[in-house]
Phi, psi and omega in degrees: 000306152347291236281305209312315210285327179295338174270340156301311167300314178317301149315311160313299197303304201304330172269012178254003174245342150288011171263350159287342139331279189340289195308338159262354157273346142352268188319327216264298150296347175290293186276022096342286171315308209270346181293327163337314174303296206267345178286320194282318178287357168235056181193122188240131195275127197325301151287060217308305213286303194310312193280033168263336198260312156329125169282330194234172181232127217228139201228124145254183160232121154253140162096207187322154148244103168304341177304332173085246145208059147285341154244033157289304202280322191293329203247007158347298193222010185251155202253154161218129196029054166063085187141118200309160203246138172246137178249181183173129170250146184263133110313330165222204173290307153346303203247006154301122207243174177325189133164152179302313204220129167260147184233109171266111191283148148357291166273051196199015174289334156270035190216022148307008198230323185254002170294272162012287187306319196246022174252345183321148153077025153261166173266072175249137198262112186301086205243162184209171158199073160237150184290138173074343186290022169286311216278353198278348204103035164261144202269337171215152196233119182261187189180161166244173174223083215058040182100335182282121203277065172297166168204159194247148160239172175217106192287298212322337174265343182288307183307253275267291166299344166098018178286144164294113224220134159277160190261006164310289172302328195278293186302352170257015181227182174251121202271129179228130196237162179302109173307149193047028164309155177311333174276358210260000000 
């Protein structure tokens, strides 16, 4: 009888841990979204006047959205550099529009080359959270640690696009620089 109950419980545990899985990527993409906010206050964009004149301050996502509609519920009523927030999705490469902040999803990681391509010579600040894109030119990367919400930067592509960097942010990230770079 013991034995019945113990295998009842077990099962309750086994099926309670992929919904604790979830709940942390949940939790995990919420303070994604809201980091998005805290990168534009210590980041001043190449072209001031023009991005003075934008009605709106514009976040895409190309390829999956892991976000769900966390940034949607976050950026409702919350401001980024004094201006209502626009979302927008890429499903693919292609159908990438203008924007302040690119959030380049997982799937859509080989196809940094044609990202690349079809944002040059605009001022967008490139963010990811796959392992090595930092190292590909993407200017910030986020990764956990021990449980933690990190984030990686790359001064040498934010400078190389002219982005302003504060050094608040630079002392708070892991600093990363572009495989096959001049130093390497």
């Amino acid at each position: 009888m013991q034995r019945k109950y113990l295998n009842i419980i077990l099962i309750f545990i086994l099926y309670l841990i992929p919904c604790m899985n979830l709940y942390s990527k949940v939790e995990e993409y919420e303070l994604k979204a809201a980091f998005f906010e805290r990168f534009a206050r210590f980041i001043d964009w190449p072209d001031s006047n023009a991005f003075n004149k934008q009605e709106y301050f514009t976040i895409q996502v190309v390829g999956d959205n892991p976000f769900g509609n966390k940034l949607e519920h976050i950026y409702k009523h919350q401001l980024i550099k004094n201006k209502k927030v626009k979302i927008i999705y890429a499903v693919n490469v292609d159908n990438i529009k203008d924007c302040n902040i690119l959030f380049i999803s997982h799937s859509v990681i080989t196809k940094i080359p044609q990202i690349f391509d079809k944002i040059k010579s605009q001022d967008i600040l490139l963010v990811g959270d796959s392992k090595g894109i930092c190292e590909l030119g993407v200017h910030i990367n986020f990764y956990l640690y021990k449980s933690q919400l990190k984030f990686q930067i790359n001064p040498k592509e934010l400078k190389k696009d002219k982005f302003q960097v504060s050094h608040l942010l630079l002392y708070n990230s892991t600093i990363v620089n572009t495989k096959g770079g001049a130093d390497e």
